[in-house]
Every structure is written in C-alpha cells, then in structure tokens.
N, C-alpha and C positions, 0 to 999 in steps of 0.2 A: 484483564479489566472486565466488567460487567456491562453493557450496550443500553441504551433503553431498551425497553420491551417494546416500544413504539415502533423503534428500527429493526426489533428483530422476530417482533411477532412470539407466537408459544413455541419451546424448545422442548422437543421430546425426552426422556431419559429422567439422572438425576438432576441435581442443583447444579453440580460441578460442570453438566453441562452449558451451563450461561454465563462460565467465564470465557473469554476469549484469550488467547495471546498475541502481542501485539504491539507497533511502535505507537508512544506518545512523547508529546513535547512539551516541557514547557518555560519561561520565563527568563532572564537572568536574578540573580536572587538579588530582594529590595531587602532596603534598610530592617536589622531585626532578624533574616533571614539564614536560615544555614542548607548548606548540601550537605545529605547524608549517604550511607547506604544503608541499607536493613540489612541488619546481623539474624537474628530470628522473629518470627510476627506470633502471637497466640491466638488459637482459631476459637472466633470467638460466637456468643448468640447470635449477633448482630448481621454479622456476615450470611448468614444462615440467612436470617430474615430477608437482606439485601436481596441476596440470589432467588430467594422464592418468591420476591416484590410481597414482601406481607409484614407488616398493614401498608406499606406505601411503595413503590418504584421509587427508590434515591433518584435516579438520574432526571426521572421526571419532577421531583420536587424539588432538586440544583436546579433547573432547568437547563441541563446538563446532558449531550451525547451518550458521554461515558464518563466511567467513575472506576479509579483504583482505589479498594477494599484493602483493610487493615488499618486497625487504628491503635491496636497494644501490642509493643511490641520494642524489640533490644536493637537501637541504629549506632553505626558509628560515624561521629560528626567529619567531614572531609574539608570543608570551607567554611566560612561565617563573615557575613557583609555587617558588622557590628553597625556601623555605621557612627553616630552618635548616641545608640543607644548602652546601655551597662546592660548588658548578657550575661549568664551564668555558664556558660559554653565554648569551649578551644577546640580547634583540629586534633581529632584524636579521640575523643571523650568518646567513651560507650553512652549513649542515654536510652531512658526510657518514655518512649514516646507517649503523653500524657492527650487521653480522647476529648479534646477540650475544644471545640469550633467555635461556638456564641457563646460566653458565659452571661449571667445574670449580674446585680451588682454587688452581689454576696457572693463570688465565685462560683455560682453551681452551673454545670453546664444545660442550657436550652438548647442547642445544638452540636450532634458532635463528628468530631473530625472524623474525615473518612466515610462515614454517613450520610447524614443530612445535610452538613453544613457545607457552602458553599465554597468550589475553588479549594476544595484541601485533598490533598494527591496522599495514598497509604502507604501500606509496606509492600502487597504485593506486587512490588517491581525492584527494578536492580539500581537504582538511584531514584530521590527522590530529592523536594526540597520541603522545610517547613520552617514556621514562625520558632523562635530560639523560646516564645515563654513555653513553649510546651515541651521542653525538653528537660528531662533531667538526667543530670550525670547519677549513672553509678557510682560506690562508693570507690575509689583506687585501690584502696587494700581490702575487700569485700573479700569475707572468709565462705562464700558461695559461687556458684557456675552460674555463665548465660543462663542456661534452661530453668535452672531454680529463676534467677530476676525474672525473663519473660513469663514467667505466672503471675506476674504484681496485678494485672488489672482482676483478677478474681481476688486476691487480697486486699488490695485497696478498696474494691467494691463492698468485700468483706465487711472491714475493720470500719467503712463510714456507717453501714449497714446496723452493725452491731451496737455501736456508740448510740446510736438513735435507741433501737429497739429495747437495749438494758437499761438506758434512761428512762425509757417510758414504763418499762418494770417496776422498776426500783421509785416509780411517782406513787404507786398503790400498795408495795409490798417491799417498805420502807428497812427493815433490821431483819427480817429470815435470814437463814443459814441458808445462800444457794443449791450445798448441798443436799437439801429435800426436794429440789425442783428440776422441772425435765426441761432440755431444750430439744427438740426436734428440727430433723430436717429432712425433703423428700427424695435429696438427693441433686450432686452437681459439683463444682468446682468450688466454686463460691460459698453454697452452702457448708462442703466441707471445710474451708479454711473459719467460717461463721463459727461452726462447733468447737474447731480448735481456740479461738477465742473465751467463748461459752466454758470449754473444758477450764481451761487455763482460770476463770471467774468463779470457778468451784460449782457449778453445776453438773447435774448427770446427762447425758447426752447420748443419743441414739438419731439413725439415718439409715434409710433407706438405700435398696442398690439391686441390681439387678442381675448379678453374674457371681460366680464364685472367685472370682479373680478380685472384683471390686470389695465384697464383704471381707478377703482377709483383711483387706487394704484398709479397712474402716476400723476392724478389728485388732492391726498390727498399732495403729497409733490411737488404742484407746477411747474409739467410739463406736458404741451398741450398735453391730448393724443387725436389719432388720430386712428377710430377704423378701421382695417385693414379690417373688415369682409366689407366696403364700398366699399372694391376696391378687389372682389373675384378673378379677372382675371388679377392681378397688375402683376405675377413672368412670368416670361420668360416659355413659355410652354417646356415638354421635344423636344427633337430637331425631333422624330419624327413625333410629332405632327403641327409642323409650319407651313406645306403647308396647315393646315386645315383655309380654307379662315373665315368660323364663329368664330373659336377661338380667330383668329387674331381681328376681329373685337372687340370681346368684351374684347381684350384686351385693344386695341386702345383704348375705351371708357372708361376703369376703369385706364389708365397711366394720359389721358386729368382730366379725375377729379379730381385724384390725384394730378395733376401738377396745376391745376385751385387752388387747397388747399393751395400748396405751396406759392402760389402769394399771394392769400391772408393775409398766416402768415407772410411774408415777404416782404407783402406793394410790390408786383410785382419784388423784389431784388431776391428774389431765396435764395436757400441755402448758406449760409457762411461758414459752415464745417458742415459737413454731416456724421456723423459715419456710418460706412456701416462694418458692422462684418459677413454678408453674402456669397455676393459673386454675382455667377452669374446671377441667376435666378433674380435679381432687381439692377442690377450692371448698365446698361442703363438707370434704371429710376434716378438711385444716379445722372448718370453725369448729365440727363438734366434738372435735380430739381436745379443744383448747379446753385448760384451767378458769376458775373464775377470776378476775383480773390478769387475765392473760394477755400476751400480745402475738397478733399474728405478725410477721413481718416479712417482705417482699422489697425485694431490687429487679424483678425481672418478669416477664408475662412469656416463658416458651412454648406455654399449650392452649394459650388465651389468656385475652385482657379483658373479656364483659367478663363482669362478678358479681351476683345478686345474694343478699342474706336479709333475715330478717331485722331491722333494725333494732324495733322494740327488746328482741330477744338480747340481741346484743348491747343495748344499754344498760339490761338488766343483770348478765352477767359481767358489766363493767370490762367489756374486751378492749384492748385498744387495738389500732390499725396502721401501722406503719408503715409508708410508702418514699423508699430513695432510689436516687439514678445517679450512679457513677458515685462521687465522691465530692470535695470541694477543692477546686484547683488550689487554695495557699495551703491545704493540707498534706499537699503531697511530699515535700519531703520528709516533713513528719514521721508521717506512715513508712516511709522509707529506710527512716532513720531507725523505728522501731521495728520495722522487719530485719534489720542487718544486728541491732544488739539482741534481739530478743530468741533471736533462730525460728521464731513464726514467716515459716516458711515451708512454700511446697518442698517434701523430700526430695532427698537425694537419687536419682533414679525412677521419679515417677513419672516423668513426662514420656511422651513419645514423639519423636521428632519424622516430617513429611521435605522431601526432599522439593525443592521447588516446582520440580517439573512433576510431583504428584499432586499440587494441589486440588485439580480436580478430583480425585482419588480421595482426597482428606474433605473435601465439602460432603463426596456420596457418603463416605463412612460415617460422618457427624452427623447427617442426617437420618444414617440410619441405625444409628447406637450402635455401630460394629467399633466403635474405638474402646477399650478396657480402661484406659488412663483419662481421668479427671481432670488432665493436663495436655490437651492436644499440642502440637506449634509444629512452625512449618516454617525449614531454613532457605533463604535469599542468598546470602552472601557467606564464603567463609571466615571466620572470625580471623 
C-alpha cells in the first residue's frame, strides 16, 4: 500500500520504495458489491504518478491514510451481495476491472478507481472488494490468455482515443486514401495498440522506441520503427539548462533530422495524427512534425502536462487538438467484444510478468525504462 507522504515524510531510493506491505481491513460487502481476488494487475502510468506523489499525493486528496494501487487489471469474482440490484457478475467470473470511481453523466470518468477516487481498494493486495458495475466478465470461450486480457486498459484507452482523433481527421480530410498519410506515435503501450488500429484504417504508420529489442517488436507486426537513440538531443532540455548555447545546438540538429524523417515517411505531408502520450519535453516537436489539418492527439501527460504553442500558428495550419482520459464506461464491452472477434490484441508472448513479491522491483524498473515489453503486469493470485 502507499502511506501518505504526510506520515512518512521523503523516502530515499526508487518509487518502489514508498510501497509498504501490510495488513488492511475492510467492510462487509453492501448491496451491488462483490469479493474478489486479483488474478493479474497492469503496471500502469498512474501508479507511477501515485508513488512519485506527482501532480498530487492520492492519499492526501482521499483524505485518506493509505491507499491500495491498481486499477486494471484480471480479478476472480469469489462472492457477490446482489442484493436487489441486477449484476452482470457470478462466483467464478474472471473480470476485468474497469478504472471507473466518479463517472460524469455521459459515462466519462472524473475520478478513477484506485487513484483519486474515494474509498476504492486495487489489485495490489490478496483480496479485495468492489462495486459489481465495474466489473466485467471475460468472455468464457475467449480464444486468448490472462496476460493478453490484462492489457485491455491500453487498448481501451486506445480504441476511445482513436475513435476521437480519426473523427476529428476525417472533419477536414473528408475522401483521401489513408494510405498517403502518416500516423505517428512516440512511443508506449497505448500508443502502440493506437497504430494498430491506424494500421488496420489503411494508414502508414511509424513509432518511435528505444532499444533493439523494442524496434523488432515494432517492426515484426508492421510498424515503421524509428530508433530514438538517432536523435539523443530530440526532448526539451530541463529549463535550467536552455541558456546552454551547445545543448541548444545539438538539439536543433537532432529535431531537423528528425523532422527531415518525417518528410520522408510522409512524402513531405507531415504528420496526419500524431499520438503524443508525453507531453513536454517533445510537445514542439509533435506540433511541427504535424500535417496541415492535422491532429495531434493525447490520452496521457508522462513527461508533462504545461503545453504552450502558438495559437495563431495553429489556426492557420487548421491543427486540431485532441484530448481523452480513459474511455466511456457503457463502452466497455463493446471494446471488449471487438478485441475478442477482431484479434486486436496485445501478442501472444509480449507481456512480462512481476511476481507479487517484486513489485517494488517492477515500480524501479518502469521507472527507469529498464522493462523491454510495452506490456508490464504483475501476478497476485494464482489463476
């Protein structure tokens, strides 16, 4: 479980260091409610944030002691207090835990489970309980593994992600043949399953990566990688390093090569939609890689959330800016449905799996890019 920082003050080392292990307690289950266990959890940004308290301390914005992390992720239902209510859920069911805490009154989530929202207990522990609308069954005859489903929350964030962003496409650049245009991405989980999408809608598609491991990976299911180690000076240096005239330089030098690449994959068009789950630090390179009616599009802020461009610029090249979080809770089986007929889905063999008792071990490594798979997770219980 993670403490407030209030109670435990600054922790020396990595992230993994500000989890503790530990008994918690809680409730008998109310009406609505199921006992689960967690089969497998997916280590995700969020948790990342929690543990580094950035932008917020969760426990202090619960107003909350402590707080168990994990919010996507493969449970098996044990109990269910139906009550009066109609459930989708039996003893037995594998589900997929849906990050859902406050939703809005369009389904979109304002707070999410395991995070910010109030009173809601994760995966990482060995029983847990939650509300039954957040749960959804697997399919029974699913022609997939555990480890493939526990990827869903980068594909559902995907697939919402993409629906927006090719929409807002397809508003300016109405009958083209997708295939003359680029999709880009800078790299991630997420953004990978986005391109597979992308791919699948006849576009060309290329992303970024940063190991030889990861570019076969990009390359074996047919997207351009692009190896980031070419362009060492590409991020935004920190801000007190920018009066350093050499840095600048070799930044200039590593964005123009970069951008020279662009032109190339995109026949001198520029980017068409550009997934950028980043943020600052390559937030200027996103806009001047983009096409004119382009779209950038973002689900996630990992290296910053301030973003400054010029507007005027950007009305003039008719950019648009697309911004989504999570997905919409009545879509989810949907999405479900179409990841079990369609085979969009993380491969067979790409995850890597964290034994429970490593998790601190998988926070240090995510945080410091030592994980090769685009697919962390980290097993609780044996199936």
């Amino acid at each position: 479980m993670l403490r407030s920082g209030s109670l435990v003050g600054t922790l020396d080392g990595g992230p993994g260091g500000a989890l503790q292990r530990d008994l918690f307690t809680f409730g008998p289950l109310e009406e609505g409610e199921a006992l689960v266990e967690p089969i497998l959890g997916s280590w995700e940004a969020n948790i990342d944030h929690a543990l580094a308290r950035s932008p917020i301390d969760v426990c202090s914005s619960r107003g909350e002691d402590a707080v168990v992390l994990g919010n996507l992720g493969v449970v098996r239902v044990l109990k269910v207090n139906a009550g009066g209510r109609d459930v989708r859920v039996r003893e037995g069911d594998l589900c997929l835990l849906l990050p859902f805490g406050v939703c809005d009154p369009y389904g979109y989530a304002e707070l999410a489970y395991a995070y910010d929202a109030p009173n809601t207990i994760g995966l990482l522990t060995k029983r847990s309980k939650m509300d039954t609308r957040v749960l959804l069954p697997i399919p029974a005859d699913t022609a997939y593994s555990l480890p493939q489903w526990a990827t869903y929350g980068r594909y559902f964030t995907a697939w919402d992600n993409w629906q927006k962003a090719y929409g807002c496409w397809r508003t300016q650049i109405a009958d083209d043949d997708p295939s003359g245009h680029l999709v880009f991405g800078w790299g991630g989980g997420v953004a990978f399953a986005e391109l597979m999408l992308a791919k699948r809608a006849g576009f060309r598609v290329a992303m970024t990566a940063g190991s030889d491991e990861r570019i076969a990976f990009l390359r074996e299911h047919g997207i351009v990688p692009v190896d980031r180690r070419l362009y060492p000076d590409l991020s935004l240096p920190p801000r007190q390093a920018r009066a350093d005239r050499d840095r600048q330089a070799r930044r200039r030098e590593s964005v123009d090569a970069f951008l020279g690449l662009v032109d190339e994959l995109s026949d001198g068009k520029g980017v068409a939609v550009f997934v950028d789950n980043i943020g600052e630090p390559l937030y200027d390179v996103t806009v001047k890689s983009l096409a004119r009616q382009g779209v950038v599009t973002t689900c996630g802020w990992k290296a910053g959330m301030r973003l400054s461009h010029l507007r005027g610029a950007e009305c003039i090249s008719r950019h648009i800016h697309v911004n989504t979080h999570v997905w919409r809770l009545p879509d989810s089986p949907e999405i479900r449905d179409f990841q079990e007929s369609s085979g969009w889905m993380a491969p067979e063999g790409s995850t890597v799996v964290y034994d429970f008792d490593e998790v601190p071990k998988l926070a240090d490594d995510y945080a410091e890019g030592r994980i090769g798979s685009y697919f962390p997770l980290y097993s609780v219980n044996p199936v």
